[in-house]
N, C-alpha and C positions, 0 to 999 in steps of 0.2 A: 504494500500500500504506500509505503516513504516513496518510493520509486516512480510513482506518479510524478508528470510532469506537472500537472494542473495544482497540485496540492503546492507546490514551490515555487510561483511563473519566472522564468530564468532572468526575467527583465529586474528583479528586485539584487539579483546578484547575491553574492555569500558576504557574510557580516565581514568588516574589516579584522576583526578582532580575533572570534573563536573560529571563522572559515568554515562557519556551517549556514544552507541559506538562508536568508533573511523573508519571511514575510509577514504580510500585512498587517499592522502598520510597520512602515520602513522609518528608523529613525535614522539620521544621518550626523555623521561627527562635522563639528562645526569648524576645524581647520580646512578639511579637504572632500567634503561632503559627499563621503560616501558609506553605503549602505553598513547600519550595525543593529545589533540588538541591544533594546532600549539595558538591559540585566549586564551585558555585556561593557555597554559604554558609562556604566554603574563603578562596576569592577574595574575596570583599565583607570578611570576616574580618578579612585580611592587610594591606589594602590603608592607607597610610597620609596622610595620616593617615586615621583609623577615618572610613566614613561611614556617615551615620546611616539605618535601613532604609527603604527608602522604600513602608513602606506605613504605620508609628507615628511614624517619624520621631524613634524612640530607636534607641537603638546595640544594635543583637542583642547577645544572648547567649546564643551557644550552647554547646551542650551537653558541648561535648567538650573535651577539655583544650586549652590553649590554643598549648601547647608542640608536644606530641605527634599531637595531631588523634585521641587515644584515650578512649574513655570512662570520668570519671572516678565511677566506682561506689565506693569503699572509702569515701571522704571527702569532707567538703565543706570544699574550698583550693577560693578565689579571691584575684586580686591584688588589693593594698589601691587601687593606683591608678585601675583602670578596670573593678573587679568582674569580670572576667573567671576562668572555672572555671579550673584545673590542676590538675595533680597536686603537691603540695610538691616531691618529688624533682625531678621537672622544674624548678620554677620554681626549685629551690636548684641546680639542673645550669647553667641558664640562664646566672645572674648566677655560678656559679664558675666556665666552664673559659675566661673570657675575664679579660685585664685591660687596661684596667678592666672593671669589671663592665659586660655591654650593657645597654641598657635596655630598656623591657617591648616586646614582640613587637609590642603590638596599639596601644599611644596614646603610645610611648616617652619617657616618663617613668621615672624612675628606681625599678626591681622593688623589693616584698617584697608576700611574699602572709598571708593569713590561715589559719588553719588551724581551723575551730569544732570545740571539743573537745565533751567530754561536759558537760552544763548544769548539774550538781547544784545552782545557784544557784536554778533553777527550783524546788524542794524545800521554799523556806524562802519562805512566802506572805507574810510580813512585808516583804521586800525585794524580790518580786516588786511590791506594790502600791507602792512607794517608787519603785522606778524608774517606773512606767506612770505615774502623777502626773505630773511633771516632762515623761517620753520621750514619752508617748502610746501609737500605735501604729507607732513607727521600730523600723527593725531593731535587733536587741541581741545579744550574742555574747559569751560565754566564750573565745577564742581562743590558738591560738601564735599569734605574729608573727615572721615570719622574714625578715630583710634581709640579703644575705649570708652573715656568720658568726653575727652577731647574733642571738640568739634569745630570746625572754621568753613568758611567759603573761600576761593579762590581762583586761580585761571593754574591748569595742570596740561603736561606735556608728556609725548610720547616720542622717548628718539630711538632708534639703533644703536648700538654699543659697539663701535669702528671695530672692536678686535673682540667682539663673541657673535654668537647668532642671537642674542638676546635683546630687549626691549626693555627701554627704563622707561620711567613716570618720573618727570621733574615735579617740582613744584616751580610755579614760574612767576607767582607773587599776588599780592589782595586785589589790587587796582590795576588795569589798563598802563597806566603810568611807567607800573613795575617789570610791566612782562616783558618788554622790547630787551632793555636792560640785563636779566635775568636772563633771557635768549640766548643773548650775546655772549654771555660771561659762560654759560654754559657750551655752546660753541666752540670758543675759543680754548676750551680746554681740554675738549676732546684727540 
């Protein structure tokens, strides 16, 4: 009966992970969007330290919170350490009902997550061309920051790391003012 072809349609493909077929519903890893099972991309997830997918040979990320394993639709929270999605609540649940705080779930480094707020910075085409000069095309964010109790707004940054395959999160300062400045100084020292 496994042998049927209709029971596994060959269009869903074999999970990336365990290499057995995937079907309906087909959950897909969020670096290179291919076919896995939801238990599967659970497990690969969890596992520590984090291993990297092996069909891009970057670290999935997927799609659902990283705490809860629930999808996070209202907002876009990831942690600053390993970009992984959450929910803020969770990830502020996480680092308060322990002491010390635990560390992050998925690369256990010490948590705080981002929170990208609404962009109104986007608005003002003068400071938008001021940062793409300098930034290029890296990510850029309005953000909360939340580290335990600690919490701020600011404007945060995503560069390349010239001598790893890795990706930092700057912090790039409170105000408009600050960010160019901070760009630069970060830049320059790469």
């Amino acid at each position: 009966m496994a042998s049927d072809p209709f029971l596994f349609p060959p269009e869903f493909g074999e999970c990336v992970f365990c290499e057995q077929p995937c079907t309906i519903p087909v959950l897909c890893t969020g670096c290179c969007d291919q076919p896995c099972h939801l238990g599967c991309s659970i497990n690969w997830k969890r596992n520590h330290p984090p291993l990297p997918c092996p069909v891009c040979r970057q670290y999935p990320s997927i799609r659902e919170c990283l705490f809860c394993l629930q999808p996070n639709n209202i907002q876009y929270t990831f942690t600053r350490c390993c970009q992984q999605t959450c929910h803020e609540q969770c990830g502020y649940t996480w680092t308060q009902d322990h002491y010390p705080p635990r560390p992050c779930l998925y690369c256990r480094q010490p948590l705080s997550t981002l929170t990208v707020d609404h962009q109104p910075w986007r608005k003002d085409p003068h400071f938008v061309e001021q940062v793409k000069e300098p930034w290029k095309d890296n990510p850029f964010w309005y953000c909360t920051y939340r580290k335990g109790k600690d919490t701020f707004q600011g404007f945060f940054g995503e560069l390349k790391d010239p001598n790893e395959t890795t990706r930092t999160i700057h912090f790039l300062g409170y105000t408009q003012s600050e960010v160019i400045p901070h760009m630069k100084n970060i830049l320059s020292s790469q």
